[in-house]
C-alpha positions as CSV (number, residue, x, y, z in Angstrom):
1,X,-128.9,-82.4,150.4
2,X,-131.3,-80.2,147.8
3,X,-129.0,-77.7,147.4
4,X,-125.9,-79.8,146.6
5,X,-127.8,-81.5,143.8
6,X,-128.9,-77.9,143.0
7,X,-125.0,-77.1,142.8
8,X,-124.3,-80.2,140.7
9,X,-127.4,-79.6,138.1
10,X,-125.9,-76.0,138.1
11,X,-122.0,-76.9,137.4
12,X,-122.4,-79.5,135.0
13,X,-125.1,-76.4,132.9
14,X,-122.1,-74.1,132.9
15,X,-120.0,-76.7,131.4
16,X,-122.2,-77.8,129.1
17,X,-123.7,-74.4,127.9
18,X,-119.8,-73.2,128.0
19,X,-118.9,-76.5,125.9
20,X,-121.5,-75.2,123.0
21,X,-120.1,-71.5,122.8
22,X,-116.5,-72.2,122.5
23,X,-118.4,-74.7,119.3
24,X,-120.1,-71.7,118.1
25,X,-117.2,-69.2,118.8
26,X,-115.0,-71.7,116.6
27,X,-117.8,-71.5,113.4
28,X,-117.2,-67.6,114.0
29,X,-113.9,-67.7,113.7
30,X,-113.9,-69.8,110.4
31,X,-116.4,-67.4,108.9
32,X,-113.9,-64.5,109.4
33,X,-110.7,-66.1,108.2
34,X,-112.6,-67.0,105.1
35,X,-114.2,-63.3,105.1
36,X,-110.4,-62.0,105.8
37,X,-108.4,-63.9,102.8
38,X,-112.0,-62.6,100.1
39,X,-110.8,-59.2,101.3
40,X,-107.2,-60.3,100.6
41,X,-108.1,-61.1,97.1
42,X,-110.3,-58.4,96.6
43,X,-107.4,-56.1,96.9
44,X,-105.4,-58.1,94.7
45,X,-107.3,-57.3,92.4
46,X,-107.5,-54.0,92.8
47,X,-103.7,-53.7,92.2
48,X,-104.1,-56.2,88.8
49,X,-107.3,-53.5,87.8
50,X,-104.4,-50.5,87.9
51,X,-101.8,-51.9,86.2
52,X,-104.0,-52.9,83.5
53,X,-105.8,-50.0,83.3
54,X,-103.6,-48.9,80.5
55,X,-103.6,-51.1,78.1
56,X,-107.7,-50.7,77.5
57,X,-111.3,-51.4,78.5
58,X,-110.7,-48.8,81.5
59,X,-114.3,-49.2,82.6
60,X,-114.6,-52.6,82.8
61,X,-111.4,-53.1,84.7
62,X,-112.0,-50.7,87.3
63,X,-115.6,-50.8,88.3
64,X,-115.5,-52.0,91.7
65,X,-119.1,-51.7,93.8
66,X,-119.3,-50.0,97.1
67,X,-121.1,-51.7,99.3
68,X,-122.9,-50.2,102.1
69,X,-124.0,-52.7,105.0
70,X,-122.4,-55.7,107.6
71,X,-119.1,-57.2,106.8
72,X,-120.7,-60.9,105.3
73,X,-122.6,-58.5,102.6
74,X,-119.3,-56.5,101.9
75,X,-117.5,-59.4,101.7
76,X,-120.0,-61.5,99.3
77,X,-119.9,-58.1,97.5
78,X,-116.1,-58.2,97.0
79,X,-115.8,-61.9,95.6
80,X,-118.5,-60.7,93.3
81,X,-116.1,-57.9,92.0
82,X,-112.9,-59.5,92.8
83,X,-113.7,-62.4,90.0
84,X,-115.7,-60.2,87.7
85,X,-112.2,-58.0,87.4
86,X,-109.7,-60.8,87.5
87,X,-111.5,-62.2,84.6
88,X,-111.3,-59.3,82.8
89,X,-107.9,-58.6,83.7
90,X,-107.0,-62.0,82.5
91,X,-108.8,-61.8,79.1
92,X,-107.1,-58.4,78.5
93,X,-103.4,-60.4,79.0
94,X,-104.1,-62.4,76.4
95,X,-104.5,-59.5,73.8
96,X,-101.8,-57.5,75.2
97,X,-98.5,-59.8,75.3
98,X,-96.7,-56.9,77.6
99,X,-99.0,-56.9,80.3
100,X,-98.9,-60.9,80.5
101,X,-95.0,-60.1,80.7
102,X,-95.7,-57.5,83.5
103,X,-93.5,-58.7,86.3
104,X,-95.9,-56.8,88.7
105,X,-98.6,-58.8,86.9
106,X,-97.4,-62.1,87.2
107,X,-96.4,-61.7,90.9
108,X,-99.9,-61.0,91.7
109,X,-101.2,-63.4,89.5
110,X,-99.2,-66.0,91.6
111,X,-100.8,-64.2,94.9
112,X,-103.7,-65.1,93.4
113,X,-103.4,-68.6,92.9
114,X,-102.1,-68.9,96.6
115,X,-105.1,-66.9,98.2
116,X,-107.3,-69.5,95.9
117,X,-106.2,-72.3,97.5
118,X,-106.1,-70.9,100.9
119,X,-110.0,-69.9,100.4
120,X,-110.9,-73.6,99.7
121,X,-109.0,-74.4,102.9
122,X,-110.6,-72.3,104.8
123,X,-113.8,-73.0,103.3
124,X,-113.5,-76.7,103.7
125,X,-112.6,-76.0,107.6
126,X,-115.2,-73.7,108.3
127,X,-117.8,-76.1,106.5
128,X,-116.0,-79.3,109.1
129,X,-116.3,-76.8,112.2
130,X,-120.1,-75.7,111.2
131,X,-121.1,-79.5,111.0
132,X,-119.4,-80.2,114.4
133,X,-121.1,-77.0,115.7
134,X,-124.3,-78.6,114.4
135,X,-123.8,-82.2,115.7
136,X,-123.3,-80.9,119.2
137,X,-126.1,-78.8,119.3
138,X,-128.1,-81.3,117.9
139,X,-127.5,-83.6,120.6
140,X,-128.5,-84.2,124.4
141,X,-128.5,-82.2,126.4
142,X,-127.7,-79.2,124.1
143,X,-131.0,-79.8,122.3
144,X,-133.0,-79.1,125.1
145,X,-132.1,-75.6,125.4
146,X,-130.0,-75.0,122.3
147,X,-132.5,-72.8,120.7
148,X,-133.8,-71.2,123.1
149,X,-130.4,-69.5,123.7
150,X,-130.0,-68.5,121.2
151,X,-127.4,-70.9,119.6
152,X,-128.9,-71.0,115.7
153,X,-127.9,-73.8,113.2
154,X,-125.0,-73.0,111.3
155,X,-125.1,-72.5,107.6
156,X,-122.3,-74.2,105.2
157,X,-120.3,-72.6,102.7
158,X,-121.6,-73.2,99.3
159,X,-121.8,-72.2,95.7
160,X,-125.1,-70.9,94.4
161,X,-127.8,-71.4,91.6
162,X,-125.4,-69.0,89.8
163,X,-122.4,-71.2,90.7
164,X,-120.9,-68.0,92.4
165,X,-119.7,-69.0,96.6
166,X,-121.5,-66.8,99.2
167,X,-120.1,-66.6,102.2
168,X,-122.2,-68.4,105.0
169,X,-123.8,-65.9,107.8
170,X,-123.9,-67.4,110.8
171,X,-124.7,-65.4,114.2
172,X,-125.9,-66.3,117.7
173,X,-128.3,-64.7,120.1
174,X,-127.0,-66.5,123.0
175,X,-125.0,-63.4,124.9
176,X,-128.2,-61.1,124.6
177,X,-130.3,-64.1,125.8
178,X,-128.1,-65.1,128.8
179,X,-127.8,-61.2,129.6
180,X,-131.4,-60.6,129.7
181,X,-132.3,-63.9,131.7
182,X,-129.8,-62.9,134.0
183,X,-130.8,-59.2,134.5
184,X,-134.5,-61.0,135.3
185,X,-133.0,-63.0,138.1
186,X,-131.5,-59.8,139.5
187,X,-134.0,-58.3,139.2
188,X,-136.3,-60.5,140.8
189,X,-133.4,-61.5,143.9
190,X,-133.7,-57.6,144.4
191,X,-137.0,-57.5,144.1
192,X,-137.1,-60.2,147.2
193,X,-134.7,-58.7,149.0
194,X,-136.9,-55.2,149.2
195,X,-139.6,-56.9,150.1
196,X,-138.3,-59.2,153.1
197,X,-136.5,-55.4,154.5
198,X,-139.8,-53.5,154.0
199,X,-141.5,-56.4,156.3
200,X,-138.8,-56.4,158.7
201,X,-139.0,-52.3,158.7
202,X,-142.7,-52.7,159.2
203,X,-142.2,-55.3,161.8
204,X,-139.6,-53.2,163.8
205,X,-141.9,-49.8,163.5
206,X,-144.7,-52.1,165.3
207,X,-142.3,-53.3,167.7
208,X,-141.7,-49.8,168.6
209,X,-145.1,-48.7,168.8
210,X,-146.9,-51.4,171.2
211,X,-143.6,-53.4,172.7
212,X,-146.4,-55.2,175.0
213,X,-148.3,-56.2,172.0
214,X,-145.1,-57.4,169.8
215,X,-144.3,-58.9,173.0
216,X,-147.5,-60.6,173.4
217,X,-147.4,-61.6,170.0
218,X,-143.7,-63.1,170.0
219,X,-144.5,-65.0,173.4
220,X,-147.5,-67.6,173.2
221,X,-147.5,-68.8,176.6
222,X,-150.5,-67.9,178.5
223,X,-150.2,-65.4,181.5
224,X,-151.2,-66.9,184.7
């Protein structure tokens, strides 16, 4: 009977800890779509930097940071540069009539304006899947052992003090965690394992040293 409710106590875990990844998994995903279409603009703007380029204030236009370090930096990095140069790019249109006329420019001026609206999508979806990430781990069961596997709180997307967006960084720790509990039990099972053959071993070698004595010892009834 202990072992079944063992079983239960242990299915209804896997669904449960299983239920909160896929919760996590889903934050994850939002974050990179959001990282993905930044990088999308970011080379937009690249393109706008080099057809402007000729028409003046070279330096300004074309100064685009290379950032060493994980993809959120890189990313928060190239929103950074991605609106410093569009509004460069767009002040330099106004003096220069031609380049406002660009066809070039104007198709990726209209880019532009449907990878800002697809950023505020994804920026409103990620912010919706962080705070259902959030009010799951928050509740019972999951705040029983939330934290200690590793599943952090996750961050939503917002502007600054500086009123420039950042993308959020959200990571978990829960596949390390699991890993390492897991290598523990193993360890430990094998650890049990070796020690019930060594006292068998042990048994067996006595066995075969005195059989009347590991007889005597097996049988307890007195010897008439």
């Amino acid at each position: 009977m202990g072992w079944l409710i063992f079983l239960a106590i242990a299915v209804w875990l896997f669904f449960a800890y299983n239920r909160l990844r896929a919760a996590a998994e889903n934050v994850k995903r939002r974050q990179a779509n959001i990282a993905a279409t930044v990088k999308k603009r970011h080379d937009v703007a690249q393109r706008l930097s080099d057809i402007a380029a000729s028409y003046g204030d070279h330096e300004k236009l074309t100064h685009f940071t290379v950032v060493e370090g994980d993809s959120l930096a890189r990313a928060n990095m190239a929103a950074a540069d991605a609106a410093r140069v569009i509004g460069n790019v767009q002040m330099l249109a106004q003096r220069f009539p031609d380049l406002k006329a660009n066809g070039t420019y104007q198709q990726l001026m209209a880019q532009l304006e449907g990878i800002e609206t697809t950023i505020l999508e994804r920026r409103e979806a990620y912010n919706a899947a962080a705070q259902g990430y959030n009010a799951l781990r928050g509740s019972l069961p999951h705040l029983l052992y939330a934290e200690k596997l590793g599943f952090a709180e996750a961050p939503y997307f917002a502007a600054d003090e500086a009123a420039e967006e950042r993308l959020a960084s959200f990571t978990t720790d829960d596949g390390r965690i699991l890993r390492e509990g897991m290598g523990r039990m193993a360890a430990l099972a094998t650890s049990h394992a070796q020690g019930a053959a060594e006292r068998l071993k042990a048994s067996n070698a006595k066995r075969a040293a005195d059989p009347q004595e590991a007889d005597d010892a097996g049988d307890p009834t007195p010897q008439s």
